[in-house]
N, C-alpha and C positions, 0 to 999 in steps of 0.2 A: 275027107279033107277039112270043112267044117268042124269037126269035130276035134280035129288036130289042132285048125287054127284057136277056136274058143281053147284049149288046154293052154296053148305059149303064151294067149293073152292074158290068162287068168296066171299063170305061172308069172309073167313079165311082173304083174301087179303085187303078187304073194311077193317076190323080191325086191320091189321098190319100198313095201313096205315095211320088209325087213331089214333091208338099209336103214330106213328113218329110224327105226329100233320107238316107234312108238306104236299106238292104236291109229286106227285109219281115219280117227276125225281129227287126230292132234297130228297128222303128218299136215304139213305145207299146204298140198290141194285141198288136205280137209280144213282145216282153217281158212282158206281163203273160198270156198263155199258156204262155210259158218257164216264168215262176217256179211258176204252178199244176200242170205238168205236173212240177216238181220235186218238191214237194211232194205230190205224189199220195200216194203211198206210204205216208206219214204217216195217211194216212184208215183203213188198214188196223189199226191196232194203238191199245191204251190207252194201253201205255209203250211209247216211242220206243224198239226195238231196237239202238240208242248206247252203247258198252262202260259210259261213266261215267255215264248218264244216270240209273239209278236209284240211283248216290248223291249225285246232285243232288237227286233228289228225297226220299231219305232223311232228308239234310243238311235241309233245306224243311220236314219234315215237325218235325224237333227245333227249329228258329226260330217254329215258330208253336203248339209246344207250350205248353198255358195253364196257371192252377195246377191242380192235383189230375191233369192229363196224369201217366204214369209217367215219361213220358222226365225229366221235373224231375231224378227224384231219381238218374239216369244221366250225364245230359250237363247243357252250361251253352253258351250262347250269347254270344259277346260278337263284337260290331259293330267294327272296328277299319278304320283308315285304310289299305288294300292296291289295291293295282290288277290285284284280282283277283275283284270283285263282281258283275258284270254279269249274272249269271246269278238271284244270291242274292237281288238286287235287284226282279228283272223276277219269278219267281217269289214273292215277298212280297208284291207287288202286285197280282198276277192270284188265288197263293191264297186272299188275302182275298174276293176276292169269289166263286172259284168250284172252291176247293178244289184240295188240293196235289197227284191225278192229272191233273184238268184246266191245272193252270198248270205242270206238268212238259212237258203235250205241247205245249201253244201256246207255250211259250219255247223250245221246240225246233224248233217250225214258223216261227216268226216269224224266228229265230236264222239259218234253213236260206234261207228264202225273200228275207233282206236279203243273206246269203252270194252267193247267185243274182242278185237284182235289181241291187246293186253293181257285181257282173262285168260283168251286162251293160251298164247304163248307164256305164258307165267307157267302156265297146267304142260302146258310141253315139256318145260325145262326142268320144272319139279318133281314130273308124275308123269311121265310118257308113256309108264305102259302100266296104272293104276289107275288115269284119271278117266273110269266108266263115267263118273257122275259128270262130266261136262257139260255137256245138253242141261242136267240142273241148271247149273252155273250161269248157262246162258238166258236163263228164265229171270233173271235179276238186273240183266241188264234194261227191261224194259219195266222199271219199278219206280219207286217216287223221285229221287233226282231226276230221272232221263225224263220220265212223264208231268215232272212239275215245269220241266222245262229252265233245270239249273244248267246252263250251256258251261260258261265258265266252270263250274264243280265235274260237269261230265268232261269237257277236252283236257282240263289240267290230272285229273285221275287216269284218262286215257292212256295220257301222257306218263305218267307213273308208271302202271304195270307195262307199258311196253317198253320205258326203260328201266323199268326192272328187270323183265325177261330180256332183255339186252344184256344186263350186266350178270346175268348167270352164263347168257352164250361168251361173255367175254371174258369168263374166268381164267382163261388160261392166258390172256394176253393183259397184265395189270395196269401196262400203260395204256393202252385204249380203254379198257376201263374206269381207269380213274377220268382218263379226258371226255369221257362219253356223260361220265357223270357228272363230274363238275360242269358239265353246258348246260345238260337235261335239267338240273334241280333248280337254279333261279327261271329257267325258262316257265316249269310246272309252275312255277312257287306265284312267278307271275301272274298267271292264268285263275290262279285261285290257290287262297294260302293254306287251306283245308286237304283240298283233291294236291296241291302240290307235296304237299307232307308225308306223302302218302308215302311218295316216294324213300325219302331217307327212311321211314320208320319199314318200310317193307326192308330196304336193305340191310339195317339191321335185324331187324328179326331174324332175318334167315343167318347170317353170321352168326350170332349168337345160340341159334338152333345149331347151327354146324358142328360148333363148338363142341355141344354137347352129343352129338350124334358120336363125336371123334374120342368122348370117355372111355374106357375101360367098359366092358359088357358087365351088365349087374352093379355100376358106380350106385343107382340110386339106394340100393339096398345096403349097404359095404356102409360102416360104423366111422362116419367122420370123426368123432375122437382120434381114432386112429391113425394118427400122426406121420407113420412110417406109409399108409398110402395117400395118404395126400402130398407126402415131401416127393412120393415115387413120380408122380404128375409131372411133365415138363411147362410148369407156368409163363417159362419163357417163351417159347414158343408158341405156347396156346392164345398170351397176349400180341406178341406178332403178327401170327395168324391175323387178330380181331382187326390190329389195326391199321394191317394193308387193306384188309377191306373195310372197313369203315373212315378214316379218315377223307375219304372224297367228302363226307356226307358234312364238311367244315363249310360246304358250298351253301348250304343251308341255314347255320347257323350266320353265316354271314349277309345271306339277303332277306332274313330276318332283322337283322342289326339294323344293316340300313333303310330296311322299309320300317322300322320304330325312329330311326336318325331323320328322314326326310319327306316321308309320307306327311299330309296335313293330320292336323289333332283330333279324333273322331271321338264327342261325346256322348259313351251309351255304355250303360249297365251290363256285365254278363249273366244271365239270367240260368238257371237250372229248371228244366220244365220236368219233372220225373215220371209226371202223368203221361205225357209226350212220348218217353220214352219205352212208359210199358206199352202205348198204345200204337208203337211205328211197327212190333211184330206182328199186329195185325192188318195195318194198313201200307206196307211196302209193298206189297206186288196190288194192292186197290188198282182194278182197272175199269172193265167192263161185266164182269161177273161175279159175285159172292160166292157164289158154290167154288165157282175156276178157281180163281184166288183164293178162296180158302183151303181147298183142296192141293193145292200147290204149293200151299205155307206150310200145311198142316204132314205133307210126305216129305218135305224136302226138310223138315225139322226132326223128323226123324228118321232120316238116313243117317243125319249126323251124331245122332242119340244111339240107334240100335246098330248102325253099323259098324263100332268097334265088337260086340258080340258076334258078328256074321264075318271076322277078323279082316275087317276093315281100317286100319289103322295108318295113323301120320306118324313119320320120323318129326326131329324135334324143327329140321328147317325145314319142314313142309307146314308141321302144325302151327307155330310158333308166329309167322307171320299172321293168320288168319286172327289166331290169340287175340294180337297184340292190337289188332286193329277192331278188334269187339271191345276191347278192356277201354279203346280209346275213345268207344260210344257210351260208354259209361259212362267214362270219365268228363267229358266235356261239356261246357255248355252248351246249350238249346239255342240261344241268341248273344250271337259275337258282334260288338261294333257294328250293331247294326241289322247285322245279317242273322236271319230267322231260318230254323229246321236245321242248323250245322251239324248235330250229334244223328240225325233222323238220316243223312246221309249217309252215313260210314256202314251203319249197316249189310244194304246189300252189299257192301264190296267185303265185306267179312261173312259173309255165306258165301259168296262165290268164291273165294279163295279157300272156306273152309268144306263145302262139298266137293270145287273141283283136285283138290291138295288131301283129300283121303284117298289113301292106299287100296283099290279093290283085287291088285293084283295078286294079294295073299290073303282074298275070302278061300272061306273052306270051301266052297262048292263052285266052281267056276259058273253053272247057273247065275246064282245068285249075283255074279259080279255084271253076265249077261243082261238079264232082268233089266240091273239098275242104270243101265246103260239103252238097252233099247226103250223100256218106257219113258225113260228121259227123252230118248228123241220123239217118242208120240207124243206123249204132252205140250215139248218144244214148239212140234208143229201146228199141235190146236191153240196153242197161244199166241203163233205167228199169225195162224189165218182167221185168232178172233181180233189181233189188234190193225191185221189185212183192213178187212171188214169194217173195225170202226174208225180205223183210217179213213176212208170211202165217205163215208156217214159224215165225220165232221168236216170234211172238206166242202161238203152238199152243205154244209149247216152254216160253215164260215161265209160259202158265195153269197147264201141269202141273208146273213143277218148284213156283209160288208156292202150290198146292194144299198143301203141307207146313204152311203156316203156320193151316190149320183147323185143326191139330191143337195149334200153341201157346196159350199162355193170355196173354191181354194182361198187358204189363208184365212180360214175362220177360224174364229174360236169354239168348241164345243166342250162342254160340260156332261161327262159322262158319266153313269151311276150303270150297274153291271150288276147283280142280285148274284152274290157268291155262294157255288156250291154247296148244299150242306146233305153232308153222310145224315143226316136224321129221317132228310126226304128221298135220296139215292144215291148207291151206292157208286154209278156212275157218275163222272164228272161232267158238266159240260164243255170244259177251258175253254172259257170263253173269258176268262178274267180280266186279261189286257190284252184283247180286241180291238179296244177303242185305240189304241196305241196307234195301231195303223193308219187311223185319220190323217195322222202326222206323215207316212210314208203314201200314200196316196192323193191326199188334198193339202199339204203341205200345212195343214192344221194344227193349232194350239189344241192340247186336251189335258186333263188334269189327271194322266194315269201314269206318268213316269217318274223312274224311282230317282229322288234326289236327296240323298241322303249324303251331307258334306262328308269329303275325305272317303267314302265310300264308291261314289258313282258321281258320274264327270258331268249330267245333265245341271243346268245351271237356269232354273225359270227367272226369266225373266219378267213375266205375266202373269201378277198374284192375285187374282180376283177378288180372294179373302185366303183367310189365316187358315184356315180349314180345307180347301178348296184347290190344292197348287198341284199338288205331287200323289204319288200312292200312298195310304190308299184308298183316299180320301172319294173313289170310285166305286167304293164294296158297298153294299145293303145286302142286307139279308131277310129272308121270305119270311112270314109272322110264325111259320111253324117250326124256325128253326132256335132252337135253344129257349123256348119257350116265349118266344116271341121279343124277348127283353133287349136284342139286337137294333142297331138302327137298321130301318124301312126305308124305302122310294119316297115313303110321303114324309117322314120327317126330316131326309133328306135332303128334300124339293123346300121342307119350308124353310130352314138355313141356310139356300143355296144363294151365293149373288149369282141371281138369274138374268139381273139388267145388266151386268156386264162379259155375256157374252152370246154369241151368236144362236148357235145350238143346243138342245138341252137332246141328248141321245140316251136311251133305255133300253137296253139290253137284258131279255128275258125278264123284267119284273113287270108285267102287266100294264095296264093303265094307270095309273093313282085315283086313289079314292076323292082326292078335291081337285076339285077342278080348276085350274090359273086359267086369268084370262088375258096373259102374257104369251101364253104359250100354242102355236097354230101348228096342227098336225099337219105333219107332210109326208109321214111316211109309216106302214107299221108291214109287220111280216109276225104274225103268232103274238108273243107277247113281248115282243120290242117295239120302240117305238120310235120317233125320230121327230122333234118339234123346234120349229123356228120360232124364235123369239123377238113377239112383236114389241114393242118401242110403246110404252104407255106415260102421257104425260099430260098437264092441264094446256088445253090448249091458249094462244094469247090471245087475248081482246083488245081490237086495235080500239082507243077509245076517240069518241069524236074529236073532231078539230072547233076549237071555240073563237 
């Protein structure tokens, strides 16, 4: 009877997933274990271990500052038209009702889990029973956007592929398509004008892949001179075609117009980094290991290389999207209005749609399609349980260094310098960059770590202690070993710092200083942070006699 029963159960499951007409990690329950298993990690910690994420939440913390709050009399918030809110957004709505640690982590989780769910359902819709490589795919989501801690760049992408796998479920219904689209594209665009883009250029790619998918067998070989087959071609039709489906994407081009019509005027150079850009294929999946991540670069680069030889192959609207959105990392600048690592971002999202969108359903050896499918999920999961792990680790790292701040007094000012990261010294990060941010969200603190970059971001200081000294990231130093020392330091930091106008001087991970102020009385240290109240030095008066 056992025996019975285990065959109907295992038959019940063989049929359900014959119905989906996919693989069983791209059916529904499998995707919806993908993305929890993504998201694990997140269970671990209060603040999301994300380089930028605690000055999102900083930033959150000064928006929802009320009257008599100290931050009033610091900063100044002002809401302005950028396609760069999506985060600012989503956080002012969950902090309402449940407070600005809790709506820091669930826009991080939400943000991480539509990053995830997107990929997949894109891979559903395109490749349902080729997409072995998925488990790759998913090894990108936790790479330098999601681990720099771009929230905005990750929700508004999120947003993307999963209304893009929307708009491939909805093909066969044009008018919910079009209306799906036309809401989803200023919605992404909003969130971030980058990750929103995403979206129309996925939509077309694939339409125009379709396109050609729909030629004549053997068209690219066939002698274009040849007049009499190309007039054979139905052009009318084939342009029809493009422009039931592309015309939504006018949604786009229209909240572009008006974010150049009404956005404030943002002065800054677009800059081309190329060095940048060779060096983001070795540093997107940077996490906790060199060998893991390199190893991880280094096979997931050539699956896509040697896997058309093992007849691994993309149709034109499978491949075509991934293309178009590599061609787009090329193409663009480094730093937009402002905004730094723009081109450094697109990448992983053009591996994951270019490993999970090859075809392994027509390798020659069905092994081979196996293989790259279960060692994808090994790998997956030593990468879930190394980034488990240093989850753990920096949540233990954040308690002790944010322990500094029992010692401030709400509505302080504190001056903070933070010794950034440098790959020369490890390869692990510590994100601790904007830490200090938090001051602001816990002691209700002035600190000079948030981004205020006009027409960019809505922070508005109001407390300029010097010219130098207001905004990011006027908080980095860097260690004497990095870049050959020629970086600014802790100490020559400390000696241009207006240290008499403000309360705290806070040090994060740069050691002591070599000179010694005697402005400055320690009250706190943990390793090589440190945390100094600033004494009040001045000539004292001489009451002179009475004649």
């Amino acid at each position: 009877m056992k025996q019975v029963g285990e065959s109907n159960w295992r038959d019940s499951v063989k049929a359900l997933l014959a119905r989906a007409g996919a693989l069983p990690w791209l059916s529904g329950p499998g995707i919806a274990l993908a993305i929890l298993l993504i998201i694990a990690p997140f269970a671990l910690v209060d603040v999301p271990p994300l380089i930028d994420i605690p000055g999102h939440m900083g930033a959150a913390a000064i928006e929802a500052a009320g009257p008599g709050n100290p931050l009033e009399q610091y900063f100044t918030w002002k809401w302005v038209f950028t396609l760069n809110i999506g985060g600012g957004v989503l956080m002012k709505v969950l902090g309402a009702q449940f407070g600005i640690l809790a709506a820091g982590w669930w826009s991080t989780v939400l943000a991480t889990g539509l990053f995830a769910g997107g990929c997949l359902w894109t891979i559903r819709m395109l490749n349902p029973k080729g997409g072995h490589a998925a488990a790759w795919s998913l090894m990108f989501v936790f790479s330098f956007p999601l681990l720099t801690g771009f929230l905005n760049y990750i929700l508004a992408t999120g947003l993307s592929l999963t209304a893009f796998g929307a708009s491939l479920w909805l093909e066969k219904n044009p008018r919910a398509r079009a209306t799906m689209l036309i809401i989803a594209q200023p919605v992404a665009m909003l969130c971030h004008a980058i990750g929103g883009l995403l979206l129309a250029l996925l939509v077309g790619a694939h339409a125009f892949g379709r396109a050609m998918d729909e030629l004549p067998a053997g068209w690219r070989f066939r002698n274009f001179t040849n007049r009499e087959w190309v007039k054979s071609l139905d052009w009318k039709a084939i342009g029809l075609r493009l422009w039931q489906a592309c015309w939504p994407l006018l949604a786009t081009v229209i909240t572009i117009v008006l974010w150049k019509a009404f956005s404030p005027p943002v002065k800054s150079m677009n800059i081309w980094r190329w060095d940048q850009k060779a060096w983001s294929f070795v540093l997107t999946l940077r996490d906790q290991s060199k060998l893991l991540d390199f190893t991880t670069s280094i096979i997931a680069g050539l699956l896509v290389l040697v896997g058309p030889f093992l007849g691994a192959k993309w149709r034109w609207r499978q491949g075509l999207p991934a293309l178009t959105v590599f061609l787009l990392f090329l193409a663009i600048p480094s730093d937009i209005n402002g905004s730094s690592f723009v081109d450094i971002r697109l990448l992983p999202v053009a591996a994951m749609l270019g490993l999970g969108l090859q075809d392994w359903s027509g390798a020659r050896r069905v092994q081979w399609a196996k293989a790259v499918a279960y060692v994808g999920m090994a790998l997956l999961a030593v990468r879930l349980a190394v980034t488990a792990w240093s989850f753990n680790d920096y949540a233990v790292d954040y308690k002790k260094q944010l322990s500094a701040l029992t010692h401030v007094e709400p509505g302080s000012r504190v001056l903070a310098f933070v010794e950034h990261s440098c790959i020369d010294e490890s390869w692990r990060n510590t994100r601790r960059d904007h830490l200090a941010s938090l001051a602001s969200l816990y002691r209700q603190a002035w600190v000079n770590d948030n981004w205020a970059v006009p027409g960019l971001h809505m922070v508005v200081p109001r407390f300029r202690p010097g010219r130098n000294f207001t905004a990011d990231p006027s908080e980095f130093v860097w260690s004497r070993r990095c870049a050959g020392g020629w970086r600014r330091n802790v100490d020559s930091a400390l000696k241009a710092a207006p240290i008499e106008r403000v309360d705290y001087v806070w040090l994060i991970d740069t050691g002591l200083p070599r000179r010694a102020d005697p402005r400055l009385q320690l009250v706190w240290q943990e390793g090589r942070s440190l945390l100094f109240k600033v004494r009040r030095l001045g000539i004292p008066s001489r009451k002179l006699p009475e004649l």
